[in-house]
C-alpha positions as YAML, in Angstrom:
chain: A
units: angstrom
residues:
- id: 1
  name: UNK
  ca: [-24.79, -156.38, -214.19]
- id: 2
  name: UNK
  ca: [-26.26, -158.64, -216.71]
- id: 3
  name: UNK
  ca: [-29.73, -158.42, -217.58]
- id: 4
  name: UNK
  ca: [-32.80, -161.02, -216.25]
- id: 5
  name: UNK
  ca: [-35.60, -161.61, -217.51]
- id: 6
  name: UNK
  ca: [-38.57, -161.39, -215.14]
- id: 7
  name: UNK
  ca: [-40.47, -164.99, -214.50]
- id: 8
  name: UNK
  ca: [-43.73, -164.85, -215.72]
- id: 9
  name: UNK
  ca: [-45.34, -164.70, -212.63]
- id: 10
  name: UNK
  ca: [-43.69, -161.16, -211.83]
- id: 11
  name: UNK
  ca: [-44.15, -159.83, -215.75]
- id: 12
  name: UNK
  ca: [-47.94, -160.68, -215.64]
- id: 13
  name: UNK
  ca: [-47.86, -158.40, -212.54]
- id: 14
  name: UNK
  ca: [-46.56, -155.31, -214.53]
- id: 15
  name: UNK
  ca: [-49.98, -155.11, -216.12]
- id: 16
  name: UNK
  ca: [-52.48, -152.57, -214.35]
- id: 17
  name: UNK
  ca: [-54.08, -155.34, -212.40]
- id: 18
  name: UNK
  ca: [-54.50, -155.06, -208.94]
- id: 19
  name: UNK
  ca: [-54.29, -158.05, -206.63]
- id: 20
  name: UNK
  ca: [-57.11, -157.98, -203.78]
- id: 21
  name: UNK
  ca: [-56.69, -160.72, -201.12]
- id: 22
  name: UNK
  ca: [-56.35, -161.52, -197.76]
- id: 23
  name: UNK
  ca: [-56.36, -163.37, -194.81]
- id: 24
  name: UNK
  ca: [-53.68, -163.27, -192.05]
- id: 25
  name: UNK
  ca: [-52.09, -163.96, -188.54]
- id: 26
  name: UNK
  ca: [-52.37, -162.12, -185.37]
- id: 27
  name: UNK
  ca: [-49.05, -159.74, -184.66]
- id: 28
  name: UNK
  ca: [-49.57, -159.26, -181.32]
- id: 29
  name: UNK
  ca: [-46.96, -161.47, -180.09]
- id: 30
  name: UNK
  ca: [-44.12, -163.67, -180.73]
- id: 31
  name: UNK
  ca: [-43.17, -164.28, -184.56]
- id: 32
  name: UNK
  ca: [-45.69, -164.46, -187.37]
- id: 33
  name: UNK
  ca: [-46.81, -168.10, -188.90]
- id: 34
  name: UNK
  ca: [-45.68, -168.82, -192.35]
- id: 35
  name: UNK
  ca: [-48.28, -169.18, -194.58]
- id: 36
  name: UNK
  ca: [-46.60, -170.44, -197.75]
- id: 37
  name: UNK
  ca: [-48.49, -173.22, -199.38]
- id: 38
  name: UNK
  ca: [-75.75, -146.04, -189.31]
- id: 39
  name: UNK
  ca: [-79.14, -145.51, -189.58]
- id: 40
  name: UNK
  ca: [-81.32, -142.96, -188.62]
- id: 41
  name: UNK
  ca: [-84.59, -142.30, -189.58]
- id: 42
  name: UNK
  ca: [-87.52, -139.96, -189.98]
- id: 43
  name: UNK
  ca: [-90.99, -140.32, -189.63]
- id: 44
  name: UNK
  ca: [-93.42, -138.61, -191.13]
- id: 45
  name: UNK
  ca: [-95.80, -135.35, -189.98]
- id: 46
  name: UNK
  ca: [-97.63, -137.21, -187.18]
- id: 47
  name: UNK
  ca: [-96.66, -140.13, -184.61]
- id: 48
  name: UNK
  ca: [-98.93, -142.40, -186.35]
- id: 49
  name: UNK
  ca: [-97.51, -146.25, -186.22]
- id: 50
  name: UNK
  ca: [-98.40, -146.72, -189.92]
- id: 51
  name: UNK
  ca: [-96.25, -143.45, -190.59]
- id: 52
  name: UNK
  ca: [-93.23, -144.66, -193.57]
- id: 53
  name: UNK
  ca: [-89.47, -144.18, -191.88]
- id: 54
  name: UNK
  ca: [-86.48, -143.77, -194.53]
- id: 55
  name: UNK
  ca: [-82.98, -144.96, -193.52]
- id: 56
  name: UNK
  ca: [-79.89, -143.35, -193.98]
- id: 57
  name: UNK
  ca: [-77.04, -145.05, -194.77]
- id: 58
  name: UNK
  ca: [-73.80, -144.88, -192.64]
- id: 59
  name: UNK
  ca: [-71.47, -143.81, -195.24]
- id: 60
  name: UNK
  ca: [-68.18, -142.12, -193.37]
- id: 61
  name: UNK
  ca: [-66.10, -141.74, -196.79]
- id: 62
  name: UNK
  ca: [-67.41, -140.29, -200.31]
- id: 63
  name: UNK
  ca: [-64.26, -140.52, -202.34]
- id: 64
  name: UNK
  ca: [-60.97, -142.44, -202.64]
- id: 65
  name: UNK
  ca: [-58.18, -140.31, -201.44]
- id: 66
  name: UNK
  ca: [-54.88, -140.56, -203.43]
- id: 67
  name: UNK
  ca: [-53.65, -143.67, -203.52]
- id: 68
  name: UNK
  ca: [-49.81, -142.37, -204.90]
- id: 69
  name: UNK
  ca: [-49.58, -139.80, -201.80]
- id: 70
  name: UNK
  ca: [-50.29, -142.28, -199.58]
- id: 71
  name: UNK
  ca: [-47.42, -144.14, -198.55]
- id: 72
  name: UNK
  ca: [-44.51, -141.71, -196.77]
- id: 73
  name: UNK
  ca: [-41.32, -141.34, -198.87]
- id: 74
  name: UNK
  ca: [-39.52, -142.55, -196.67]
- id: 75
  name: UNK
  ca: [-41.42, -146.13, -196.43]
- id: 76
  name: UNK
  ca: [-41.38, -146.11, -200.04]
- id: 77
  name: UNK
  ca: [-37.59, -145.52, -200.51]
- id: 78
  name: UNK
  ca: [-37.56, -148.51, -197.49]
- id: 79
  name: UNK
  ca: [-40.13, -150.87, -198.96]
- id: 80
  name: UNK
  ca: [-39.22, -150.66, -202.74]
- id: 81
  name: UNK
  ca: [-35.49, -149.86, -202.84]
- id: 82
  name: UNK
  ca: [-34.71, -147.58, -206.67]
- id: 83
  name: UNK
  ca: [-38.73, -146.89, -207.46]
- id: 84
  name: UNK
  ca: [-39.37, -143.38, -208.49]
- id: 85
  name: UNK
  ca: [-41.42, -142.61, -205.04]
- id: 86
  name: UNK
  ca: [-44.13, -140.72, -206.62]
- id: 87
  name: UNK
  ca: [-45.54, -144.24, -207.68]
- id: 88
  name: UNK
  ca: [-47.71, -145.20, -210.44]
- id: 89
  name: UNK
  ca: [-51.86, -144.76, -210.36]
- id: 90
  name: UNK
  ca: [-53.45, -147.63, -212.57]
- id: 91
  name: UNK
  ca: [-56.18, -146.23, -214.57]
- id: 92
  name: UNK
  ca: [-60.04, -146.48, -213.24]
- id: 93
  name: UNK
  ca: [-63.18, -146.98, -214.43]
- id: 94
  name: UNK
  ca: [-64.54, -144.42, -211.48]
- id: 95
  name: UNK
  ca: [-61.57, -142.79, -209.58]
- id: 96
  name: UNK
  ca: [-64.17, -141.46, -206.97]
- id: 97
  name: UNK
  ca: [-64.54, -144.85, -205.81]
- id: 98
  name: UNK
  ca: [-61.77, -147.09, -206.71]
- id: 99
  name: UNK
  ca: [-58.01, -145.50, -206.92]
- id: 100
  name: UNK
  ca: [-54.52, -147.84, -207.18]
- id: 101
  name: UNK
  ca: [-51.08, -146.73, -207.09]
- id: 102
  name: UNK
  ca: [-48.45, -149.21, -207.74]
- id: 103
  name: UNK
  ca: [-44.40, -149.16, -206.86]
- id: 104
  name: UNK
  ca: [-41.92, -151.41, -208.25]
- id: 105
  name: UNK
  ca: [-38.25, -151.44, -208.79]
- id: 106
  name: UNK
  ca: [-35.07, -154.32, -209.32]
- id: 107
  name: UNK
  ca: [-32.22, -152.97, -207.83]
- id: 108
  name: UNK
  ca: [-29.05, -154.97, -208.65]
- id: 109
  name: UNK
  ca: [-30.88, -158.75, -208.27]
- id: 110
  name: UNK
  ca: [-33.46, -157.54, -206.10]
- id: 111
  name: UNK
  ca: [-37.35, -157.04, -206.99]
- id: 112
  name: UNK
  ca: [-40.00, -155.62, -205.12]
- id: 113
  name: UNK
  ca: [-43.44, -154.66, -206.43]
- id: 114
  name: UNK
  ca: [-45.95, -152.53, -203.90]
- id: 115
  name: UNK
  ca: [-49.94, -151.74, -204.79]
- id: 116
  name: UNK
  ca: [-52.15, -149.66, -202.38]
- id: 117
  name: UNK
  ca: [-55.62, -149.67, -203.47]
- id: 118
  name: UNK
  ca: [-58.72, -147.95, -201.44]
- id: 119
  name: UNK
  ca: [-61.99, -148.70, -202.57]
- id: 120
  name: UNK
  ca: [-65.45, -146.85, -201.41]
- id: 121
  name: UNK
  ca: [-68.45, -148.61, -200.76]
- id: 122
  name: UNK
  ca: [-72.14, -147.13, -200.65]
- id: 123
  name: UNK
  ca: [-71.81, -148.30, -196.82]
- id: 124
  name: UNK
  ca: [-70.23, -149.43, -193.63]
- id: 125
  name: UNK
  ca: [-72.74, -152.36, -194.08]
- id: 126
  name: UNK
  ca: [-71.20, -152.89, -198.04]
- id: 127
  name: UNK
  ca: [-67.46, -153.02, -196.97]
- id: 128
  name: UNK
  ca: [-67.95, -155.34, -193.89]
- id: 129
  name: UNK
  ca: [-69.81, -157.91, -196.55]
- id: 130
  name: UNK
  ca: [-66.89, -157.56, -199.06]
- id: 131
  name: UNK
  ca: [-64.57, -157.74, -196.44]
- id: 132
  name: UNK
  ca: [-65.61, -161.11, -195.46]
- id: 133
  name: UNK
  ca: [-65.73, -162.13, -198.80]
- id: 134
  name: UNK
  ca: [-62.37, -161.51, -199.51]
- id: 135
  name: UNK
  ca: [-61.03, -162.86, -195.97]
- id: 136
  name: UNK
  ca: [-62.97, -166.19, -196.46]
- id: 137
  name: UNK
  ca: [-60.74, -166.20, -199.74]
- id: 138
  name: UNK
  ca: [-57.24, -166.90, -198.04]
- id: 139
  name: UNK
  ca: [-56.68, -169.26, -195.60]
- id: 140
  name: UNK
  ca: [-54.25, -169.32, -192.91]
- id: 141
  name: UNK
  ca: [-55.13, -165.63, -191.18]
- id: 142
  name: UNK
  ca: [-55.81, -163.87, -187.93]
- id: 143
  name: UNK
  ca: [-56.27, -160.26, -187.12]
- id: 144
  name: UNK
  ca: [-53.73, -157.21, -187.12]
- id: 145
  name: UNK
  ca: [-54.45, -155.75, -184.60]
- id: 146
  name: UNK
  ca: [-54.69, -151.35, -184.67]
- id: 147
  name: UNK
  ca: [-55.77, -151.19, -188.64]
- id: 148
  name: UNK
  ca: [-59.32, -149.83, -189.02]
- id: 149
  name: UNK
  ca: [-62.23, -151.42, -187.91]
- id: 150
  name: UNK
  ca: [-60.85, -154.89, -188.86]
- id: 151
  name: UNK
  ca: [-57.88, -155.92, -191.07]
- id: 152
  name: UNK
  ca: [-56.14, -159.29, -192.04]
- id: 153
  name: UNK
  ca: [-52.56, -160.26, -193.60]
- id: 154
  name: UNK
  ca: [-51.68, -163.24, -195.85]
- id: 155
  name: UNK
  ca: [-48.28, -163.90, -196.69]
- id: 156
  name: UNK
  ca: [-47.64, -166.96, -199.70]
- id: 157
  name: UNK
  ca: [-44.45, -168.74, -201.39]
- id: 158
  name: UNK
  ca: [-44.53, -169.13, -205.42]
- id: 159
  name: UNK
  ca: [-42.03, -170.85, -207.28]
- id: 160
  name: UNK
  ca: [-41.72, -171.01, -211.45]
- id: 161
  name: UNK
  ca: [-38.85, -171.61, -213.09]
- id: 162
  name: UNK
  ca: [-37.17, -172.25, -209.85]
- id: 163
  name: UNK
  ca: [-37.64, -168.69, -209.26]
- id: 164
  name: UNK
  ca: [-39.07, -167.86, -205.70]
- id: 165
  name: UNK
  ca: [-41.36, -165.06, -205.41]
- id: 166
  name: UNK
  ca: [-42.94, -164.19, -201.78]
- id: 167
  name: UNK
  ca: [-45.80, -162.12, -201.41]
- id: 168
  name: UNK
  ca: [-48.16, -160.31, -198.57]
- id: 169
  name: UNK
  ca: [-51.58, -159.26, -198.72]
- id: 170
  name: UNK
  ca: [-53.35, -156.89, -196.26]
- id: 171
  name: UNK
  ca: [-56.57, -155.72, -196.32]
- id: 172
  name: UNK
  ca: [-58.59, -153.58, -193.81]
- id: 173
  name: UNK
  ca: [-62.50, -152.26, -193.38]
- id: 174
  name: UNK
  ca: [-62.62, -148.76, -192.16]
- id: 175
  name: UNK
  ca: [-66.23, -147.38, -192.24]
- id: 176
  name: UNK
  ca: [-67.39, -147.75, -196.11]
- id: 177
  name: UNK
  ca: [-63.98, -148.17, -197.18]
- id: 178
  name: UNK
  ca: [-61.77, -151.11, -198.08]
- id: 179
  name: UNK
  ca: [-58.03, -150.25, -198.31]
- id: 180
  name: UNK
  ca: [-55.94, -153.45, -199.84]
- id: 181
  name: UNK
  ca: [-52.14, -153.23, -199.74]
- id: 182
  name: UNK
  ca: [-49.97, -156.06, -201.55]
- id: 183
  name: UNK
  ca: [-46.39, -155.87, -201.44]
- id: 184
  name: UNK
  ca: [-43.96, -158.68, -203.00]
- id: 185
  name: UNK
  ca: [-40.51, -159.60, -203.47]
- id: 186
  name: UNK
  ca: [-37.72, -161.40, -205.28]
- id: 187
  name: UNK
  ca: [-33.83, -162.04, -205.48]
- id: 188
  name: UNK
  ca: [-32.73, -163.26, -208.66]
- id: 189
  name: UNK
  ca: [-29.59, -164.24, -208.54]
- id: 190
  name: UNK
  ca: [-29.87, -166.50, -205.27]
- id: 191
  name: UNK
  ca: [-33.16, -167.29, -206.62]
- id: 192
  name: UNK
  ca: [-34.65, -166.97, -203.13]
- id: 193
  name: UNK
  ca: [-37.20, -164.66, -202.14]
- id: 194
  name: UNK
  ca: [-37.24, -162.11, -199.10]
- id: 195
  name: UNK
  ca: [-38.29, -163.85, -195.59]
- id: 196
  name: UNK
  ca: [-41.95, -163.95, -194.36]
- id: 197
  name: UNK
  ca: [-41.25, -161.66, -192.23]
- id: 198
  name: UNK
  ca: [-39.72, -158.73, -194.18]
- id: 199
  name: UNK
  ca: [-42.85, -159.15, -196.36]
- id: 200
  name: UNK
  ca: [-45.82, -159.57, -193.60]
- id: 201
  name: UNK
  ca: [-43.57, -156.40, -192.13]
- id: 202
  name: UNK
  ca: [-43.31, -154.13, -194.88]
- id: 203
  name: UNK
  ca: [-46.94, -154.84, -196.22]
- id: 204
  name: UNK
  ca: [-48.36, -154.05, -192.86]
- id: 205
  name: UNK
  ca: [-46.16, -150.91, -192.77]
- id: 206
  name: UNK
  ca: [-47.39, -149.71, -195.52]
- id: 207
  name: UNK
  ca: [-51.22, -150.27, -194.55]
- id: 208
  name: UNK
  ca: [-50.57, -148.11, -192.03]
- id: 209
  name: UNK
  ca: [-50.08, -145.06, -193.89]
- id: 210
  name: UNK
  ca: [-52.79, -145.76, -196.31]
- id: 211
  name: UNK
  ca: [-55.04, -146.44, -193.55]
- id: 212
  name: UNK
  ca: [-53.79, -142.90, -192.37]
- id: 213
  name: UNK
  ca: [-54.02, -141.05, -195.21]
- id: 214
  name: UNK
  ca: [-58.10, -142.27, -195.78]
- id: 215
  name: UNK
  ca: [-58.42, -140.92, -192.73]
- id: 216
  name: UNK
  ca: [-56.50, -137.72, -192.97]
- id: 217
  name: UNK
  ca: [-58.69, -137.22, -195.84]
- id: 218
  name: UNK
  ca: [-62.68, -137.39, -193.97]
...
């Protein structure tokens, strides 16, 4: 097998940079659209009304779990086809509250690259607002369904060099937490890059288990 080069687009993503985005279609039914182009609080000693109350912040989650166990073998092995499954965790300013592990392989012409990032907030409250943020980002999006309190998918076509490169983007709110998968592929020597399908697929796939393993870890 001769050696490629990687377009630019898929070398700039082999710096420890994680890609948050999202947006998506609902999965309930039929085949996916293409989109290429808690309080409580005290009062004080008496009943009185003018008596100060403190609020308590719903926070379900305190730390980022491991981002690098979080995906099964098995999906890995599936999802990125010759990547050494124990992954790759990009270094953080504050692992406590933001943790990355990436996955990436070419086996004979074909590339895939796979991030799963989780990300604390100090709230339920915090995540939902950066949750919509991020959403209102990406266009072309609906809900998938079963994934935390809410969660969205993107899927988008890039082409340099004549090179195709197709990726997915999920992200999902679960209490305080964000968790942001992104999952993206290439063939090389047709050019061509993986359907919108396998991508939306595999991305949501492995949401799942990171979704799973956040929760495993409460």
């Amino acid at each position: 097998m001769r050696s490629l080069p990687l377009p630019l687009a898929l070398t700039a993503r082999l710096s420890p940079v994680v890609v948050l985005a999202a947006a998506g279609w609902s999965l309930s039914s039929g085949p996916a659209p293409t989109a290429d182009n808690d309080s409580a609080s005290k009062g004080g000693g008496t009943r009185s009304a003018s008596a100060p109350a403190t609020a308590a912040a719903s926070k379900a989650y305190s730390a980022a779990p491991s981002p690098c166990g979080s995906v099964s073998t098995k999906n890995v092995k599936s999802l990125v086809p010759g990547a050494k499954t124990a992954g790759k965790e990009i270094p953080s300013t504050d692992t406590k509250l933001r943790r990355t592990c990436s996955w990436n392989a070419l086996k004979g012409y074909d590339y895939r690259w796979l991030d799963v990032s989780f990300e604390i907030m100090d709230s339920d409250e915090a995540a939902q607002t950066s949750y919509k943020e991020r959403v209102e980002e990406k266009s072309g999006g609906g809900d998938v369904p079963g994934l935390g309190d809410q969660g969205y998918s993107v899927v988008n076509l890039t082409t340099e060099d004549k090179q195709q490169t197709r990726e997915g983007t999920v992200i999902v709110q679960a209490s305080n937490a964000l968790v942001i998968v992104t999952y993206n592929g290439s063939d090389f020597e047709s050019k061509k890059a993986p359907d919108t399908d396998v991508i939306n697929k595999g991305a949501i796939k492995a949401a799942k288990d990171a979704v799973a393993a956040l929760e495993g870890g409460q």
